[in-house]
Each structure stands twice: as C-alpha cells, then as structure tokens.
N, C-alpha and C positions, 0 to 999 in steps of 0.2 A: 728842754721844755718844748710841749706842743705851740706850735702858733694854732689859733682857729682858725677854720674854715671862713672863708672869705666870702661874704655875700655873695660874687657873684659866681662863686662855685659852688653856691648852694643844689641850685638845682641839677649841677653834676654829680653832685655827691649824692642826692637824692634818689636820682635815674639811676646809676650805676650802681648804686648798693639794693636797689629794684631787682634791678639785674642779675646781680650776684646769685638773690634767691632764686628765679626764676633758671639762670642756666644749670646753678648749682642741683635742681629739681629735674629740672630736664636731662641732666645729664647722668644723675640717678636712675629715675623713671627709662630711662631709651638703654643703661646698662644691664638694669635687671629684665627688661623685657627683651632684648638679645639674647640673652642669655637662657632663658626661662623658654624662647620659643625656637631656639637656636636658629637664629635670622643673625648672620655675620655686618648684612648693611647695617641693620640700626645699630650696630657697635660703630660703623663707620660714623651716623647721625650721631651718637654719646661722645664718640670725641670730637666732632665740631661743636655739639651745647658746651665739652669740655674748655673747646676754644673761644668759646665766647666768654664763660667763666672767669678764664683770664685776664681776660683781654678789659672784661671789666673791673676785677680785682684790682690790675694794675691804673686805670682808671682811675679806681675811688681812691687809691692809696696818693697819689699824685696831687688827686683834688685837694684831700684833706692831709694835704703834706705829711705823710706818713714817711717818707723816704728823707729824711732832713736827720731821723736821728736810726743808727743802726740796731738799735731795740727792735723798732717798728718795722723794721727792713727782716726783721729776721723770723717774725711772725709774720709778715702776707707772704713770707717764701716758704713758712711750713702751713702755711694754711691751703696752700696752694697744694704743695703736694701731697699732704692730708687728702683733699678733694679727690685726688688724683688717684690715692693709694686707695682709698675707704672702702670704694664699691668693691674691688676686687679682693680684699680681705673679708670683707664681709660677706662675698659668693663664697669664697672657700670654706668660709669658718659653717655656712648654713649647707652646703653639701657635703661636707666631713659630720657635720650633729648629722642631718639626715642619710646620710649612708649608713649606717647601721641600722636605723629605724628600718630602711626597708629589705635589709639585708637578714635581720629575724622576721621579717612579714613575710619574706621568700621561704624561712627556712620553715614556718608556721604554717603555711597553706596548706588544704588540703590538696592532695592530688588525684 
C-alpha cells in the first residue's frame, strides 16, 4: 500500500515533478537539435537536462514514497530509461523512414 504524500513534501513533489517535465523537454529539444544541426556540444547540454531529469525523478519518487514498494521501484527505473532510450530510437526510426524518401528524390532528379 501507498502511504501519501506528506504535507510537507508537498511542495517537493510539486517542484520536482515541474521539473521532470521541463528537463524531460529540454532534453528532448537539445537531442534533436544536435542532431538535426550536427552540433556535438548541445548533445553534451541534452545529457546534463538528461541529468537533471534524473536527479529529479529520483527526487519525486522519494517525496512521494515510491521506493517503499518494488512495483513502483521498477517503473521510475524504466521510465528512466525509457527517457533515456526514446530520443535515440526515435532519430533512427525518422532517418531510416526518410532515407529512402530521399534516396528516390535523388534517383528522380533531373540532371
């Protein structure tokens, strides 16, 4: 059984799960634009928003006593690296669709 959240880790629960969205976004946003303008730093910048992510996840899970039963232990550790994996399956899977798009726009062109 959950215990709740405890008043006075409200407002860490609150800040940190803030957060969550916010690095979880930033670290999105700073991977595909690495990538998209191939800029090796801001991969460097997407895994510190990636470490702040963390660092908040582990955070809210603590707050709101998530770590008390190993159910909830075992979802903020795949959701973690879920986060982790997403972006970079998701470059691949959109540059394997569009490799062919422009692999017949090459073979199409006029010359």
């Amino acid at each position: 059984m959950l215990e709740p959240v405890k008043l006075a880790n409200f407002f860490i629960v609150f800040f940190s799960a803030a957060s969550v969205i916010l690095f979880g976004a930033s670290y999105a946003l700073l991977f595909a634009w690495s990538r998209v303008k191939s800029r090796p730093r801001l991969m460097m910048l997407a895994y510190a928003a990636y470490a702040g992510l963390f660092i908040s996840v582990i955070t809210l899970a603590f707050a709101a006593n998530l770590f008390h039963n190993g159910f909830w232990t075992f979802i903020v550790s795949l959701m973690l690296i879920g986060y982790l994996a997403a972006p970079h399956a998701i470059w691949h899977l959109c540059v394997g669709t569009h490799a062919d798009e422009h692999g017949d726009a090459q073979l199409k062109a006029p010359i």
